[in-house]
Backbone as JSON, one array per atom type, in Angstrom:
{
  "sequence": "XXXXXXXXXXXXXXXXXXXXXXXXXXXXXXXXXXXXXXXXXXXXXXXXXXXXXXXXXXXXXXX",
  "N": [[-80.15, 117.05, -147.82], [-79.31, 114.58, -145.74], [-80.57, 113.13, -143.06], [-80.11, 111.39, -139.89], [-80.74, 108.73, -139.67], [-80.35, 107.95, -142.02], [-78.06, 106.65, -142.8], [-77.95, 104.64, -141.17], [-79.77, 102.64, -141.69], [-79.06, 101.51, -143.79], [-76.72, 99.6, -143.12], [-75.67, 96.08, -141.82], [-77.72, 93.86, -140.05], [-77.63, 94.04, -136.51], [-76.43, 91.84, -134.49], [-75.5, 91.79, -132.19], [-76.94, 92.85, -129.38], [-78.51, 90.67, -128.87], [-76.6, 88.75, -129.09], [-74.79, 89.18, -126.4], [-76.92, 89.4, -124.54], [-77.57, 86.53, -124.06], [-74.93, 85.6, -123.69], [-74.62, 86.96, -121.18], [-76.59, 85.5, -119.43], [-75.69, 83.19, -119.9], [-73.6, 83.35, -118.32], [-74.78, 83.93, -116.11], [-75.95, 81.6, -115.23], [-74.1, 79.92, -114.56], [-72.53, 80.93, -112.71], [-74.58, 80.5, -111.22], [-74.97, 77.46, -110.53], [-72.28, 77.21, -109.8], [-72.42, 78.3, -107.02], [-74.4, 76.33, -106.17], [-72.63, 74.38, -106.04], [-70.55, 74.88, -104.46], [-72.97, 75.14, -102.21], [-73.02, 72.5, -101.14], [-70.99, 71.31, -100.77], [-68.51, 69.87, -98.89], [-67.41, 71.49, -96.78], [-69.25, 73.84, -96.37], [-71.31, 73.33, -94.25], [-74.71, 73.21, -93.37], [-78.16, 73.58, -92.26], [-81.19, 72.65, -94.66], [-82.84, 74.54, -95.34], [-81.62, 76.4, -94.91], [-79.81, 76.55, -96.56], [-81.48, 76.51, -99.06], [-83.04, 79.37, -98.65], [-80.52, 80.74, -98.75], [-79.6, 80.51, -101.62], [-81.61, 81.55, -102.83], [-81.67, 84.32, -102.29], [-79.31, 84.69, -103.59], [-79.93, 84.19, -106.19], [-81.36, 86.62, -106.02], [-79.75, 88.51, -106.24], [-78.69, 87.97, -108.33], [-80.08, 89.2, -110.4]],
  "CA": [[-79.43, 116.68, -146.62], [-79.5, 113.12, -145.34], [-81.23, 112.49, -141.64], [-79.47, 110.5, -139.18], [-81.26, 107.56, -139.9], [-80.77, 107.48, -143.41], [-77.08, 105.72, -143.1], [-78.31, 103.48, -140.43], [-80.41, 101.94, -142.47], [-78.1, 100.16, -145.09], [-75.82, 98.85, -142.04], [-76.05, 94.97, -141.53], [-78.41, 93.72, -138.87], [-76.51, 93.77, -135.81], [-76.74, 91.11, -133.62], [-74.44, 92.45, -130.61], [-77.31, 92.93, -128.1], [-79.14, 89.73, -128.46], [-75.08, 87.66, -128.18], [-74.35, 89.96, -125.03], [-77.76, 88.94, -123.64], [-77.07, 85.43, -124.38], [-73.45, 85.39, -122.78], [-75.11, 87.42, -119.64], [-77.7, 84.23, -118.94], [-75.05, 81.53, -119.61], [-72.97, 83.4, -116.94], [-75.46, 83.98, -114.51], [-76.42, 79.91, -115.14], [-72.47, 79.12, -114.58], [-72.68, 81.32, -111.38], [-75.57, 79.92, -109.92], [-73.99, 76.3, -110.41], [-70.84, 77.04, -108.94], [-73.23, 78.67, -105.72], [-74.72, 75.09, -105.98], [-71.81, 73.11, -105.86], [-70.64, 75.31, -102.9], [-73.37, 75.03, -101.0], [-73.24, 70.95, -101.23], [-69.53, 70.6, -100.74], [-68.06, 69.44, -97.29], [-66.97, 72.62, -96.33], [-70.3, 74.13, -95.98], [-72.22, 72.4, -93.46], [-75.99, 73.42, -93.17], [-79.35, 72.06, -92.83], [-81.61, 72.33, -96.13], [-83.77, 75.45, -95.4], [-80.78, 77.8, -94.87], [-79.63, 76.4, -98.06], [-82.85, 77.24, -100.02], [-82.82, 80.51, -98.49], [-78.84, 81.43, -99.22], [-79.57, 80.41, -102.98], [-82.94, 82.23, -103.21], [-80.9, 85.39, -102.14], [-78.21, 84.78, -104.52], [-80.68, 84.12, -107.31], [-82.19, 87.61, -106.1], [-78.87, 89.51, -106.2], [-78.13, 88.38, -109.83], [-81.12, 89.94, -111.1]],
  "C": [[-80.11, 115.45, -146.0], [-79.77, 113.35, -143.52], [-80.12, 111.23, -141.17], [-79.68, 109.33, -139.0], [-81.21, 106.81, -141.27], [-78.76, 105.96, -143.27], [-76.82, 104.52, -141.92], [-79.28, 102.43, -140.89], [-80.11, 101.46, -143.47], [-77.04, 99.5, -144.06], [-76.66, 97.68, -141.91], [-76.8, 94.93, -140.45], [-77.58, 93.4, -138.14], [-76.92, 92.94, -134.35], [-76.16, 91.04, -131.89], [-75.45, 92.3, -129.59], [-77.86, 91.47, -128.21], [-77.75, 88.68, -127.75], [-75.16, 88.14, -126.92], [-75.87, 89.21, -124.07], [-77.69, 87.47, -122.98], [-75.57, 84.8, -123.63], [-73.46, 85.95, -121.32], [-75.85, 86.44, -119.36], [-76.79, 82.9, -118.87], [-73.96, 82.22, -118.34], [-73.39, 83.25, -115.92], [-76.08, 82.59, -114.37], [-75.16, 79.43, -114.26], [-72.4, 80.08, -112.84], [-73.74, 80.65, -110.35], [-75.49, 78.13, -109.91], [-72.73, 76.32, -109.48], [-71.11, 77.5, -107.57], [-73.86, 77.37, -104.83], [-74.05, 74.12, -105.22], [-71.23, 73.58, -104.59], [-71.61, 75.24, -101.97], [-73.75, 73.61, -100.49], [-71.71, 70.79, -101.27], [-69.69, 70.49, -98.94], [-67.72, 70.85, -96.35], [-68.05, 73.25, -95.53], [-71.77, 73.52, -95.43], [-73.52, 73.24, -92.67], [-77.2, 72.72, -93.17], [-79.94, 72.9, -94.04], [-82.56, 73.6, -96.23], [-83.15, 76.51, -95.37], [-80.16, 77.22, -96.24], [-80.77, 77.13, -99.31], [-82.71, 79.22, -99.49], [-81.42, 81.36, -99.14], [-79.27, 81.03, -101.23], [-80.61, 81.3, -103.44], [-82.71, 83.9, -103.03], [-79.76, 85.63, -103.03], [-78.89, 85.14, -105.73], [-81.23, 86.06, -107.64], [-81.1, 88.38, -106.32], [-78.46, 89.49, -107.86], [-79.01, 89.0, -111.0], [-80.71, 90.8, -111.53]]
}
């Protein structure tokens, strides 16, 4: 009788978690760009230390 490991061990190497990790970091890049470009558009008018702060809180939420 074959162990539960025995027919996991002729299965291809599966690269699923490292892509998924990989497509979670270029999102959370593409999010914290588009946080960027909002907080430097016309719309949002602040001075430069509540900026650093609001991004440094964002940064901390996508953790």
């Amino acid at each position: 009788m074959a162990d539960g490991n025995f027919n996991r061990s002729h299965l291809p190497v599966n690269s699923y978690k490292s892509g998924h990790e990989a497509g979670t970091a270029q999102m959370r890049m593409r999010a914290i760009q588009a946080f960027r470009e909002l907080l430097s558009s016309e719309a949002f008018q602040t001075d430069e230390k509540t900026k650093d702060a609001l991004m440094s809180a964002f940064r901390e939420k996508l953790k």
